[in-house]
C-alpha positions as CSV (number, residue, x, y, z in Angstrom):
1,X,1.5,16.6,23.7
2,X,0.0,13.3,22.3
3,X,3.0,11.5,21.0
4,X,1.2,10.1,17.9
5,X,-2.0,10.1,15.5
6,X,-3.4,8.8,12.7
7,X,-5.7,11.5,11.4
8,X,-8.9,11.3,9.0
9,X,-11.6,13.9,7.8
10,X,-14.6,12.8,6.6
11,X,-16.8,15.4,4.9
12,X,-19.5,13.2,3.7
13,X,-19.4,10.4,5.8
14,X,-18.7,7.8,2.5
15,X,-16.2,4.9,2.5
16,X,-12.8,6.1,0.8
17,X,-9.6,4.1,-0.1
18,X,-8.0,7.0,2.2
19,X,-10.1,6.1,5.1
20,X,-9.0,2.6,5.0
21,X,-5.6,3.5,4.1
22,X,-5.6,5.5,7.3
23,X,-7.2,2.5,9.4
24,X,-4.6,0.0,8.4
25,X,-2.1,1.8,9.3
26,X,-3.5,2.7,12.5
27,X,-4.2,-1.0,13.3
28,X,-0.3,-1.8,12.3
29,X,1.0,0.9,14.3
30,X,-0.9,-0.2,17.5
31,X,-0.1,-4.2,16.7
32,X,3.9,-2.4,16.5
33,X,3.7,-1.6,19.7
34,X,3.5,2.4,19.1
35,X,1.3,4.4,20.6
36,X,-0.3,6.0,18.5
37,X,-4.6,7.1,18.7
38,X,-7.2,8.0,15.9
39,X,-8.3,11.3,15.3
40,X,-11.5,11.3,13.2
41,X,-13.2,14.7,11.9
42,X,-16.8,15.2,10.5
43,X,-19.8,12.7,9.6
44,X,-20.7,9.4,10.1
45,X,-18.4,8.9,13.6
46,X,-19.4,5.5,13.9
47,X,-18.3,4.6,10.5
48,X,-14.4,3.5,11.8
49,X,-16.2,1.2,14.4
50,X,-18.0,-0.3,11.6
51,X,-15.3,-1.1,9.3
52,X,-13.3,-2.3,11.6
53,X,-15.5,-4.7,12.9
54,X,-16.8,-5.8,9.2
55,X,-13.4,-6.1,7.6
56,X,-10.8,-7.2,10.1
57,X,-10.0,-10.1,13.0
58,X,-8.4,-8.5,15.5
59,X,-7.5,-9.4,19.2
60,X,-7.4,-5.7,20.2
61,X,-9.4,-2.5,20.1
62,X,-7.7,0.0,17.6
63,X,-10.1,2.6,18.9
64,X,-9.8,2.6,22.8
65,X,-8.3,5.8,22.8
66,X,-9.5,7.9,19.1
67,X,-10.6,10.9,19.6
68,X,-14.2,12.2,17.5
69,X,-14.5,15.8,16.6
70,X,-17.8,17.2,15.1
71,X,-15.5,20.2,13.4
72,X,-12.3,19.9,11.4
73,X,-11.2,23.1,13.1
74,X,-11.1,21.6,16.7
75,X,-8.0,19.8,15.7
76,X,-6.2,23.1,16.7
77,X,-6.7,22.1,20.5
78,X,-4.1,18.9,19.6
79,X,-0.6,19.1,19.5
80,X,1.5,16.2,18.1
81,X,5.3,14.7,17.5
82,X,4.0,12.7,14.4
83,X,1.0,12.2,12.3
84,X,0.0,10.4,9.4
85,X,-3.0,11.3,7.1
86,X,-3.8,10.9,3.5
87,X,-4.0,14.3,0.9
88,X,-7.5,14.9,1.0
89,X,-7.5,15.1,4.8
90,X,-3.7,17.3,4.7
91,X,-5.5,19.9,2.5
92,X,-7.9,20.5,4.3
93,X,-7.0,20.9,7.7
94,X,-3.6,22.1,7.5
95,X,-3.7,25.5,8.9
96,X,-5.0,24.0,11.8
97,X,-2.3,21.1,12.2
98,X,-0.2,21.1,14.9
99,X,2.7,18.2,14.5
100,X,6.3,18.6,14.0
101,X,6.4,16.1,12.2
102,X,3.8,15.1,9.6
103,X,3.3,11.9,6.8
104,X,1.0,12.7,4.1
105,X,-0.1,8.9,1.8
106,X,-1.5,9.9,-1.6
107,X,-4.9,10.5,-2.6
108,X,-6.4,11.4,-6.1
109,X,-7.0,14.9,-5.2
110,X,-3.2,15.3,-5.8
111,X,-3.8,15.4,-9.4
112,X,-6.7,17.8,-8.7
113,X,-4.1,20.3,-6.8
114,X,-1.2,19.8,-9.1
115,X,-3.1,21.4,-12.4
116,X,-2.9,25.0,-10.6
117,X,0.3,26.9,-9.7
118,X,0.0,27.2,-6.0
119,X,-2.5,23.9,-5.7
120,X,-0.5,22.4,-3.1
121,X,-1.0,23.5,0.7
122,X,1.2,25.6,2.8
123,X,3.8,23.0,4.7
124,X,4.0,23.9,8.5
125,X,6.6,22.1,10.0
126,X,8.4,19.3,8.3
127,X,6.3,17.4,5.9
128,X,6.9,14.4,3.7
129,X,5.0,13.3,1.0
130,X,5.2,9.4,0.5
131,X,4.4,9.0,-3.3
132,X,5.4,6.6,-6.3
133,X,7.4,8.5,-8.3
134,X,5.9,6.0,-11.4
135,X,2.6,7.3,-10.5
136,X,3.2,11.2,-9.2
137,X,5.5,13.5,-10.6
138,X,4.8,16.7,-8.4
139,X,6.9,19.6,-7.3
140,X,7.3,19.0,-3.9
141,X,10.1,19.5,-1.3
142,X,10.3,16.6,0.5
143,X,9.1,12.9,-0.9
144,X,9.8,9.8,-0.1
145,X,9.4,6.8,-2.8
146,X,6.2,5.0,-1.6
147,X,4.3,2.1,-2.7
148,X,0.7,1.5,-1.5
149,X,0.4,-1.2,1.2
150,X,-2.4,-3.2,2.9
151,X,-3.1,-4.5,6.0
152,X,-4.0,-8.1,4.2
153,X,-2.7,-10.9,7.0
154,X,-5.9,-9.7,9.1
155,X,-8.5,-9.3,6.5
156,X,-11.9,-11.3,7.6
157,X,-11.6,-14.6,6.1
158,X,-15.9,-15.4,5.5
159,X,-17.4,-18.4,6.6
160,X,-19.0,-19.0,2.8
161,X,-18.7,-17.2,0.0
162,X,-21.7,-16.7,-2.6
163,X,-20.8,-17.7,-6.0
164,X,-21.8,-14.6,-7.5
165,X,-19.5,-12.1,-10.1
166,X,-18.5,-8.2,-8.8
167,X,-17.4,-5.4,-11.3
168,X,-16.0,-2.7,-9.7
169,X,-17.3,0.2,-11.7
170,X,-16.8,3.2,-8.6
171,X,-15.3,5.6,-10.8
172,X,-16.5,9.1,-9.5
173,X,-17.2,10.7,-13.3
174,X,-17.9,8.1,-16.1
175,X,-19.6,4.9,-15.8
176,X,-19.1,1.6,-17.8
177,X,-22.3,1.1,-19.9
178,X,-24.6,-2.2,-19.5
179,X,-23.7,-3.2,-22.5
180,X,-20.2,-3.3,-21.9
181,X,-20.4,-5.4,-19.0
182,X,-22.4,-8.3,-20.0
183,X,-20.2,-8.7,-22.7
184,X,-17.0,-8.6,-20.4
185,X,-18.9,-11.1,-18.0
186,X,-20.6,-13.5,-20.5
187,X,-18.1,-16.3,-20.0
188,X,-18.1,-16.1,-16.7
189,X,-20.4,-18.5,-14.2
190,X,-22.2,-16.5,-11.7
191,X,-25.0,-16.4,-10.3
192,X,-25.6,-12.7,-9.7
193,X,-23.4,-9.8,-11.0
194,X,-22.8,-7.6,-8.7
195,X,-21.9,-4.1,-9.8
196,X,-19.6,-2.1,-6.2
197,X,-20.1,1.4,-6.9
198,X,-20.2,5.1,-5.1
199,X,-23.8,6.1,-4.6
200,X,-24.1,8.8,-7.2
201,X,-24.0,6.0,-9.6
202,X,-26.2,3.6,-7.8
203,X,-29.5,4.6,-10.0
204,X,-27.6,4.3,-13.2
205,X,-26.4,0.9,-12.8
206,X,-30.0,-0.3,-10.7
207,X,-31.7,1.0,-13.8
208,X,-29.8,-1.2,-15.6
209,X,-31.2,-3.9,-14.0
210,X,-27.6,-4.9,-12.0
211,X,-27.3,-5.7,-8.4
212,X,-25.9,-2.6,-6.7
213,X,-23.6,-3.1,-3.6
214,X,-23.1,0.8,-2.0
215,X,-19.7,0.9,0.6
216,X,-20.1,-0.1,3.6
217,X,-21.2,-3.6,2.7
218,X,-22.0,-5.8,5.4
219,X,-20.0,-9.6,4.6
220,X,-18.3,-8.2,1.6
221,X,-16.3,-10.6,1.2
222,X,-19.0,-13.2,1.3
223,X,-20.9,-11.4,-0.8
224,X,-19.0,-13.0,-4.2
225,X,-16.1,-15.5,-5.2
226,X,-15.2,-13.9,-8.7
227,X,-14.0,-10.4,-9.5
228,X,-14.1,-9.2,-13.0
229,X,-11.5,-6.2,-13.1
230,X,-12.9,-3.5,-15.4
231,X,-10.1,-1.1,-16.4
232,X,-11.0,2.4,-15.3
233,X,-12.4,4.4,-18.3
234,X,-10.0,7.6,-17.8
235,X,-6.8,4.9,-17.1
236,X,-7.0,6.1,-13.4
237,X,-7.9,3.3,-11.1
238,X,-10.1,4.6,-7.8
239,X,-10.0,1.7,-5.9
240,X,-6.5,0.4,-6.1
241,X,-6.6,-2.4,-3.2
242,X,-9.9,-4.4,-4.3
243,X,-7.5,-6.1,-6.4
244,X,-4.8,-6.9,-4.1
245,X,-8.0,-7.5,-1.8
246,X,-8.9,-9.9,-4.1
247,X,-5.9,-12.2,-4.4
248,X,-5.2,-12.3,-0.7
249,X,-8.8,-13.7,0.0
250,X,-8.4,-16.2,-3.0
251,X,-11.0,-15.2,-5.1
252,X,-10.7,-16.0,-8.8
253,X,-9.9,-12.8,-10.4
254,X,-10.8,-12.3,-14.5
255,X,-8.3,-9.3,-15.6
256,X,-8.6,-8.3,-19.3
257,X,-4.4,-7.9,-19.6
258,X,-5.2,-7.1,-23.3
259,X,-7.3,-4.2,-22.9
260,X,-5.8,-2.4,-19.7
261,X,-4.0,0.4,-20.7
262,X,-2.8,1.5,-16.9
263,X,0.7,0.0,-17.0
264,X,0.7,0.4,-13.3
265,X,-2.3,-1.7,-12.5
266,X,-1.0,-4.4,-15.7
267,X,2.2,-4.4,-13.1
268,X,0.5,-4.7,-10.1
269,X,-1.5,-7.9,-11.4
270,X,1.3,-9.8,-12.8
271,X,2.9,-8.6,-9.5
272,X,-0.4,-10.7,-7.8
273,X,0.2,-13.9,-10.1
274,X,3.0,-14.5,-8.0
275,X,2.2,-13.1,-4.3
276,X,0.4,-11.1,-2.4
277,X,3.3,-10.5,-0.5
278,X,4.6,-7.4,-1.5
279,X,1.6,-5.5,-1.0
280,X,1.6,-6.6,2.7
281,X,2.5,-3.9,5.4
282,X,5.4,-5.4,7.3
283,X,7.8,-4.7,10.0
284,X,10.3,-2.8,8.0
285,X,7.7,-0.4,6.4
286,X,8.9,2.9,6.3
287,X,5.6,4.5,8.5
288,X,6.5,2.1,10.8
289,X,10.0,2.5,11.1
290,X,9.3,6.7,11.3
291,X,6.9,6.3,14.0
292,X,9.1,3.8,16.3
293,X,11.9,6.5,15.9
Protein backbone atom coordinates (compact mmCIF):
# COMPACT_ATOMS: atom_id res chain seq x y z
CA UNK A 1 0.00 0.00 0.00
CA UNK A 2 1.58 3.44 -0.95
CA UNK A 3 1.49 5.21 2.38
CA UNK A 4 0.61 8.63 0.86
CA UNK A 5 -0.60 10.80 -2.31
CA UNK A 6 -1.43 13.90 -3.50
CA UNK A 7 -3.92 13.28 -6.19
CA UNK A 8 -4.97 15.55 -9.32
CA UNK A 9 -7.29 14.97 -12.46
CA UNK A 10 -6.96 16.98 -15.26
CA UNK A 11 -9.60 16.70 -17.86
CA UNK A 12 -8.58 19.41 -20.11
CA UNK A 13 -5.11 19.74 -19.52
CA UNK A 14 -5.60 23.83 -18.34
CA UNK A 15 -3.93 25.46 -15.32
CA UNK A 16 -6.42 25.44 -12.22
CA UNK A 17 -6.05 27.06 -8.70
CA UNK A 18 -6.79 23.24 -7.64
CA UNK A 19 -3.81 21.99 -9.55
CA UNK A 20 -1.54 24.40 -7.81
CA UNK A 21 -3.25 23.99 -4.66
CA UNK A 22 -2.48 20.29 -5.04
CA UNK A 23 1.29 20.97 -6.02
CA UNK A 24 2.05 23.11 -3.04
CA UNK A 25 1.06 20.95 -0.93
CA UNK A 26 2.81 18.17 -2.38
CA UNK A 27 6.06 20.22 -2.38
CA UNK A 28 5.42 20.96 1.54
CA UNK A 29 4.68 17.52 2.36
CA UNK A 30 7.92 16.19 0.74
CA UNK A 31 10.15 19.43 2.23
CA UNK A 32 8.20 17.85 5.78
CA UNK A 33 9.86 15.05 5.45
CA UNK A 34 6.60 12.75 4.57
CA UNK A 35 6.55 10.52 1.98
CA UNK A 36 4.15 11.20 0.09
CA UNK A 37 4.09 10.85 -4.30
CA UNK A 38 1.92 12.52 -7.01
CA UNK A 39 -0.74 10.90 -8.75
CA UNK A 40 -1.72 12.79 -11.87
CA UNK A 41 -4.81 11.62 -14.14
CA UNK A 42 -5.62 12.80 -17.83
CA UNK A 43 -4.07 15.52 -20.32
CA UNK A 44 -1.27 17.46 -20.53
CA UNK A 45 1.23 15.03 -18.18
CA UNK A 46 4.00 17.27 -18.52
CA UNK A 47 2.12 20.19 -17.29
CA UNK A 48 3.21 19.52 -13.25
CA UNK A 49 6.99 19.42 -14.63
CA UNK A 50 6.30 22.63 -16.14
CA UNK A 51 4.86 24.56 -13.34
CA UNK A 52 7.03 23.45 -11.08
CA UNK A 53 9.94 24.43 -12.86
CA UNK A 54 8.41 27.99 -13.87
CA UNK A 55 7.05 28.94 -10.50
CA UNK A 56 9.17 27.52 -7.78
CA UNK A 57 13.13 27.37 -6.38
CA UNK A 58 13.45 24.21 -5.18
CA UNK A 59 16.51 22.04 -4.04
CA UNK A 60 14.60 18.80 -4.68
CA UNK A 61 12.51 16.96 -7.27
CA UNK A 62 8.77 16.85 -6.02
CA UNK A 63 8.22 14.45 -8.85
CA UNK A 64 10.89 11.61 -8.52
CA UNK A 65 8.35 9.23 -7.70
CA UNK A 66 4.50 10.57 -9.24
CA UNK A 67 2.84 8.34 -10.91
CA UNK A 68 1.01 9.43 -14.69
CA UNK A 69 -2.11 7.67 -15.68
CA UNK A 70 -3.71 8.23 -19.14
CA UNK A 71 -7.30 7.16 -17.49
CA UNK A 72 -8.95 8.42 -14.29
CA UNK A 73 -10.22 4.87 -13.82
CA UNK A 74 -6.68 3.24 -13.41
CA UNK A 75 -6.47 4.78 -10.04
CA UNK A 76 -8.36 1.63 -8.81
CA UNK A 77 -4.98 -0.34 -9.17
CA UNK A 78 -3.70 2.13 -6.04
CA UNK A 79 -4.39 1.62 -2.60
CA UNK A 80 -3.55 4.33 -0.01
CA UNK A 81 -3.44 5.25 4.00
CA UNK A 82 -3.98 9.08 3.13
CA UNK A 83 -4.68 11.31 0.27
CA UNK A 84 -5.30 14.68 -0.39
CA UNK A 85 -7.11 16.18 -3.55
CA UNK A 86 -9.23 19.11 -4.30
CA UNK A 87 -13.33 18.70 -5.11
CA UNK A 88 -13.22 18.66 -8.69
CA UNK A 89 -10.79 15.84 -8.69
CA UNK A 90 -12.93 13.90 -5.39
CA UNK A 91 -16.02 14.00 -7.63
CA UNK A 92 -14.89 12.56 -10.12
CA UNK A 93 -12.94 9.68 -9.22
CA UNK A 94 -14.45 8.62 -6.16
CA UNK A 95 -15.86 5.30 -6.83
CA UNK A 96 -12.59 4.33 -7.84
CA UNK A 97 -10.59 5.71 -4.68
CA UNK A 98 -9.05 3.48 -2.61
CA UNK A 99 -7.67 5.44 0.81
CA UNK A 100 -8.73 5.05 4.28
CA UNK A 101 -8.28 7.99 4.78
CA UNK A 102 -8.94 10.92 2.41
CA UNK A 103 -8.54 15.17 2.53
CA UNK A 104 -10.66 16.90 0.07
CA UNK A 105 -9.45 21.23 -0.31
CA UNK A 106 -12.35 23.16 -1.82
CA UNK A 107 -13.02 23.98 -5.35
CA UNK A 108 -15.87 26.05 -6.93
CA UNK A 109 -17.56 23.10 -8.19
CA UNK A 110 -18.81 22.74 -4.56
CA UNK A 111 -21.27 25.36 -5.16
CA UNK A 112 -22.16 23.62 -8.46
CA UNK A 113 -22.93 20.20 -6.41
CA UNK A 114 -24.62 21.88 -3.44
CA UNK A 115 -27.76 23.39 -5.64
CA UNK A 116 -29.05 19.59 -6.09
CA UNK A 117 -30.25 17.25 -3.23
CA UNK A 118 -27.81 14.46 -3.59
CA UNK A 119 -24.95 16.84 -5.44
CA UNK A 120 -22.38 15.68 -3.24
CA UNK A 121 -20.48 12.28 -3.93
CA UNK A 122 -20.81 9.01 -2.10
CA UNK A 123 -17.97 9.07 0.90
CA UNK A 124 -16.00 5.72 1.01
CA UNK A 125 -14.09 5.53 3.94
CA UNK A 126 -13.49 8.47 6.17
CA UNK A 127 -13.51 11.71 4.50
CA UNK A 128 -13.01 15.22 5.54
CA UNK A 129 -13.82 18.16 3.87
CA UNK A 130 -11.44 21.25 4.81
CA UNK A 131 -13.73 24.29 4.13
CA UNK A 132 -14.15 27.98 5.58
CA UNK A 133 -17.20 27.92 7.11
CA UNK A 134 -17.40 31.98 6.15
CA UNK A 135 -17.21 30.89 2.67
CA UNK A 136 -19.13 27.26 2.48
CA UNK A 137 -22.05 26.42 4.34
CA UNK A 138 -22.75 22.74 3.07
CA UNK A 139 -24.26 19.66 4.55
CA UNK A 140 -21.57 17.59 5.11
CA UNK A 141 -20.50 14.99 7.80
CA UNK A 142 -17.28 15.67 8.50
CA UNK A 143 -15.40 19.31 8.04
CA UNK A 144 -12.78 20.82 9.31
CA UNK A 145 -12.44 24.84 9.39
CA UNK A 146 -9.89 25.58 6.67
CA UNK A 147 -8.34 28.56 5.33
CA UNK A 148 -6.61 28.58 1.92
CA UNK A 149 -2.79 28.46 2.10
CA UNK A 150 0.18 29.02 -0.22
CA UNK A 151 3.34 27.69 -0.70
CA UNK A 152 4.79 31.59 -0.93
CA UNK A 153 8.53 31.30 0.89
CA UNK A 154 9.59 29.41 -2.50
CA UNK A 155 7.85 31.32 -5.11
CA UNK A 156 10.48 32.25 -8.04
CA UNK A 157 11.75 35.55 -7.17
CA UNK A 158 12.46 37.09 -11.29
CA UNK A 159 15.61 38.55 -12.14
CA UNK A 160 13.58 41.86 -13.63
CA UNK A 161 10.35 42.69 -13.72
CA UNK A 162 8.65 44.52 -16.76
CA UNK A 163 6.85 47.54 -15.70
CA UNK A 164 3.72 46.67 -17.30
CA UNK A 165 -0.17 46.54 -15.47
CA UNK A 166 -2.09 42.83 -15.23
CA UNK A 167 -5.99 42.67 -14.69
CA UNK A 168 -7.03 39.48 -13.78
CA UNK A 169 -10.24 39.10 -15.58
CA UNK A 170 -10.33 34.68 -15.64
CA UNK A 171 -13.75 34.47 -14.63
CA UNK A 172 -15.22 31.34 -16.44
CA UNK A 173 -18.80 33.06 -17.50
CA UNK A 174 -18.79 37.00 -17.72
CA UNK A 175 -16.09 39.14 -18.71
CA UNK A 176 -15.20 42.80 -17.62
CA UNK A 177 -15.83 45.04 -20.76
CA UNK A 178 -12.92 47.28 -22.40
CA UNK A 179 -14.45 50.05 -21.29
CA UNK A 180 -14.40 49.21 -17.85
CA UNK A 181 -10.96 48.54 -17.64
CA UNK A 182 -9.29 51.45 -19.03
CA UNK A 183 -11.22 53.46 -16.86
CA UNK A 184 -10.05 51.34 -13.69
CA UNK A 185 -6.40 51.52 -15.06
CA UNK A 186 -6.14 55.19 -16.38
CA UNK A 187 -4.20 56.38 -13.40
CA UNK A 188 -2.03 53.86 -13.33
CA UNK A 189 1.70 54.05 -15.15
CA UNK A 190 2.28 51.08 -17.30
CA UNK A 191 3.52 50.35 -20.04
CA UNK A 192 1.41 47.48 -21.39
CA UNK A 193 -1.91 46.16 -19.73
CA UNK A 194 -1.96 42.93 -19.60
CA UNK A 195 -5.28 41.21 -19.33
CA UNK A 196 -4.56 36.97 -17.44
CA UNK A 197 -7.40 35.14 -18.59
CA UNK A 198 -8.78 31.36 -19.35
CA UNK A 199 -8.62 30.74 -23.10
CA UNK A 200 -12.32 30.78 -23.84
CA UNK A 201 -11.96 34.47 -23.27
CA UNK A 202 -8.79 35.11 -24.99
CA UNK A 203 -10.51 36.41 -28.42
CA UNK A 204 -12.85 38.70 -26.49
CA UNK A 205 -10.27 40.58 -24.68
CA UNK A 206 -7.50 40.33 -27.95
CA UNK A 207 -10.26 41.86 -29.90
CA UNK A 208 -10.24 44.40 -27.61
CA UNK A 209 -7.04 45.28 -28.54
CA UNK A 210 -5.45 44.12 -24.78
CA UNK A 211 -2.44 41.96 -24.36
CA UNK A 212 -3.60 38.47 -23.54
CA UNK A 213 -1.43 36.25 -21.18
CA UNK A 214 -3.17 32.47 -21.40
CA UNK A 215 -1.96 30.06 -18.02
CA UNK A 216 0.90 28.59 -18.27
CA UNK A 217 2.87 31.77 -18.71
CA UNK A 218 6.49 31.42 -19.04
CA UNK A 219 8.39 34.31 -16.34
CA UNK A 220 5.06 35.33 -14.95
CA UNK A 221 6.18 37.05 -12.54
CA UNK A 222 8.45 39.07 -14.69
CA UNK A 223 5.97 39.60 -16.92
CA UNK A 224 4.52 42.86 -14.75
CA UNK A 225 5.18 44.95 -11.52
CA UNK A 226 1.51 46.21 -10.93
CA UNK A 227 -1.72 44.28 -10.40
CA UNK A 228 -4.95 45.97 -10.69
CA UNK A 229 -7.47 43.74 -8.70
CA UNK A 230 -10.84 43.71 -10.60
CA UNK A 231 -13.55 42.45 -8.32
CA UNK A 232 -15.18 39.41 -9.87
CA UNK A 233 -18.49 40.34 -11.63
CA UNK A 234 -20.73 37.49 -9.86
CA UNK A 235 -18.75 38.45 -6.19
CA UNK A 236 -17.05 35.04 -6.55
CA UNK A 237 -13.32 35.31 -6.98
CA UNK A 238 -11.73 32.35 -9.29
CA UNK A 239 -8.36 32.97 -8.71
CA UNK A 240 -8.02 33.48 -5.00
CA UNK A 241 -3.96 33.36 -4.59
CA UNK A 242 -2.88 35.90 -7.43
CA UNK A 243 -3.52 38.31 -4.80
CA UNK A 244 -1.71 36.85 -1.93
CA UNK A 245 0.76 35.95 -4.97
CA UNK A 246 1.03 39.44 -5.44
CA UNK A 247 2.05 40.82 -2.07
CA UNK A 248 4.57 38.09 -1.37
CA UNK A 249 6.48 39.00 -4.64
CA UNK A 250 6.17 42.85 -3.78
CA UNK A 251 4.31 44.02 -6.58
CA UNK A 252 2.34 47.23 -6.11
CA UNK A 253 -1.17 46.11 -5.91
CA UNK A 254 -4.23 48.84 -6.86
CA UNK A 255 -7.50 47.24 -5.00
CA UNK A 256 -10.72 49.27 -5.55
CA UNK A 257 -11.75 48.74 -1.49
CA UNK A 258 -14.72 50.93 -2.43
CA UNK A 259 -16.22 48.90 -5.03
CA UNK A 260 -15.51 45.19 -3.85
CA UNK A 261 -18.42 43.76 -2.64
CA UNK A 262 -16.81 40.15 -1.64
CA UNK A 263 -16.21 40.77 2.13
CA UNK A 264 -13.96 37.88 2.06
CA UNK A 265 -11.53 39.06 -0.48
CA UNK A 266 -12.01 42.99 1.27
CA UNK A 267 -10.69 40.77 4.42
CA UNK A 268 -8.11 39.06 2.86
CA UNK A 269 -6.46 42.38 1.42
CA UNK A 270 -6.46 44.37 4.58
CA UNK A 271 -5.33 40.92 5.93
CA UNK A 272 -2.12 41.53 3.04
CA UNK A 273 -1.52 45.31 4.25
CA UNK A 274 -0.05 43.85 7.08
CA UNK A 275 1.61 40.37 6.10
CA UNK A 276 1.82 37.83 3.90
CA UNK A 277 2.30 35.67 6.72
CA UNK A 278 -0.88 34.14 7.37
CA UNK A 279 -1.37 32.88 4.03
CA UNK A 280 1.93 30.92 4.31
CA UNK A 281 1.77 26.98 4.70
CA UNK A 282 3.73 26.34 7.84
CA UNK A 283 4.79 23.56 10.03
CA UNK A 284 1.66 23.45 12.14
CA UNK A 285 -0.73 23.26 9.12
CA UNK A 286 -3.28 20.98 9.69
CA UNK A 287 -2.44 18.70 6.15
CA UNK A 288 0.68 18.55 7.54
CA UNK A 289 0.12 17.58 10.83
CA UNK A 290 -2.58 14.72 9.39
CA UNK A 291 -0.08 13.33 7.15
CA UNK A 292 2.94 13.12 9.81
CA UNK A 293 0.32 11.18 12.00
Amino acid sequence: MNKAAVIYLSPWGKVTGSLIDSLEYLIALKRSGVPVQLVYMGWNQGLPEKLIRDRYALEFDPLEDAIFLPLRWQVVAQKFDRVLLPYNTYRRIFWWLRARETFVLPSMWMRRDARWPFGFPVERGKVTYLLNPKQHDYRLRNVVPYEKKLLLDCLKQPATTENNLLINCQSSHKQHSAEEIHKAAKDIPHDKLLVLCGKRQAAYYRNAGFTVLTPPVEDFFARFSRYLYLPAIDGYDENPRLLIECAAMGKEIHFPEESCTDPHTLGKYQRLKESTQSFQIKADDFVLQQFKA
